[in-house]
C-alpha positions as CSV (number, residue, x, y, z in Angstrom):
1,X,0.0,0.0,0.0
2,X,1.1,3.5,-0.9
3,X,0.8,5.9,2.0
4,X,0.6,9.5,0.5
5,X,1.3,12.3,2.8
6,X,0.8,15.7,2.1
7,X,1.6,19.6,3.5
8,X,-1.2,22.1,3.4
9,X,0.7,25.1,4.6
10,X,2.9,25.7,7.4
11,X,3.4,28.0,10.6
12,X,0.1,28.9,10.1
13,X,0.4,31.2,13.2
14,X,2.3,33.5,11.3
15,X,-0.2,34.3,8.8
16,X,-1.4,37.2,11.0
17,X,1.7,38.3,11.8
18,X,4.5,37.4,9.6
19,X,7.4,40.6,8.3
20,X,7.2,38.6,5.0
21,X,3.6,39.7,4.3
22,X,0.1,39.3,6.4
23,X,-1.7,36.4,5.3
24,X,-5.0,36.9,7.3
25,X,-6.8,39.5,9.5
26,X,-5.0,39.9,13.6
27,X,-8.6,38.8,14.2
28,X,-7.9,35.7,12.2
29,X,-8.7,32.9,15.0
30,X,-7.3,29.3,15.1
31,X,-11.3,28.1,14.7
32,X,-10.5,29.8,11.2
33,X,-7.6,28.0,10.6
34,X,-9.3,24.8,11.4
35,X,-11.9,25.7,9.1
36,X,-9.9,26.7,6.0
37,X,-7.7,23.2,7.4
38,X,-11.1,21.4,6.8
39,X,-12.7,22.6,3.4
40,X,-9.0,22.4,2.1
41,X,-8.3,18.9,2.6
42,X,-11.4,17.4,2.2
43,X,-11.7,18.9,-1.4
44,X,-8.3,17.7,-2.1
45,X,-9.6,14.5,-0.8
46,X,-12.4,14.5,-3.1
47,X,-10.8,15.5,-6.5
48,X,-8.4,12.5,-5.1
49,X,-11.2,10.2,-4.8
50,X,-12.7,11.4,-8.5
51,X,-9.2,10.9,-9.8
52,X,-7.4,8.0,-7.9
53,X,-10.3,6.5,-5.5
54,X,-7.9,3.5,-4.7
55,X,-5.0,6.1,-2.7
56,X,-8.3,8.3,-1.1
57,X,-8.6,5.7,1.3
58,X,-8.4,6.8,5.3
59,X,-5.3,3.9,5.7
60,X,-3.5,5.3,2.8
61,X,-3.9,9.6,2.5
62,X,-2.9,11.1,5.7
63,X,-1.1,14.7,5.6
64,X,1.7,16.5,7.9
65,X,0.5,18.5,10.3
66,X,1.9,22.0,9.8
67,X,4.2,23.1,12.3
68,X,3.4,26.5,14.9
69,X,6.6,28.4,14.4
70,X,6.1,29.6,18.3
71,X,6.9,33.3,17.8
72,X,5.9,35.6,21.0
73,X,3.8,37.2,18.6
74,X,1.0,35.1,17.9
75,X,-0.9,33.3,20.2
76,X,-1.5,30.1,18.1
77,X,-0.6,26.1,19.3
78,X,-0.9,23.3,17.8
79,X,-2.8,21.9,21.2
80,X,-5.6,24.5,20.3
81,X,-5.9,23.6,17.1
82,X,-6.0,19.6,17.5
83,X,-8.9,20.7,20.4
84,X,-10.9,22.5,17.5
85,X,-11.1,19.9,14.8
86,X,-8.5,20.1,12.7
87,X,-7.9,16.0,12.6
88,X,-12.0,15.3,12.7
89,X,-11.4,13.4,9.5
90,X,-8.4,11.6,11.3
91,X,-6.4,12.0,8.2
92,X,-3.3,13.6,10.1
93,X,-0.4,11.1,10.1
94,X,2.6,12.8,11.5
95,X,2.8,16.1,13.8
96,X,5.5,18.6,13.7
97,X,6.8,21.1,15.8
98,X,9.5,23.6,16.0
99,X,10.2,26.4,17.9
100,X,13.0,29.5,16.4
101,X,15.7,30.4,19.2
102,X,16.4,34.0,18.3
């Protein structure tokens, strides 16, 4: 069996905040990121199913969580995130964190 995993985003905590460009509103909440999470990978799970319905199975998709990057500036965790849905579909197969040291 083929175990496809993929990344939909990362540091997501720093799309409100990042010096490379805001992303989202400071209002943005991580219910939101759950949300956009949510409709994101379960239409990329349903073109998958449309286009290869034998690799859209729950044992074979899973995805990377994306990582926090942990910045004093946000107020995002992982924790949080996990607490408001984001692996409801169980499709998450591996967590990541990291944290910067600046």
């Amino acid at each position: 069996m083929t175990v496809l995993i993929r990344v939909l985003g990362n540091e997501p905590d720093l799309y409100k905040t990042s010096a490379q460009g805001i992303k989202r509103p400071a209002t943005w909440t991580e219910q939101e990121y759950v949300d956009e999470w949510l409709n994101g990978t379960r239409a990329i799970k349903q073109a998958l199913e449309t286009a290869c319905p034998n690799e859209a199975t729950a044992q074979a998709y899973k995805y990377y969580a994306p990582s926090f990057a942990g910045t004093n500036n946000n107020n995002f965790t992982m924790r949080t995130a996990l607490l408001d849905g984001q692996n409801d579909d169980a499709d998450i197969g591996i967590l990541s964190s990291h944290k910067y040291v600046a």
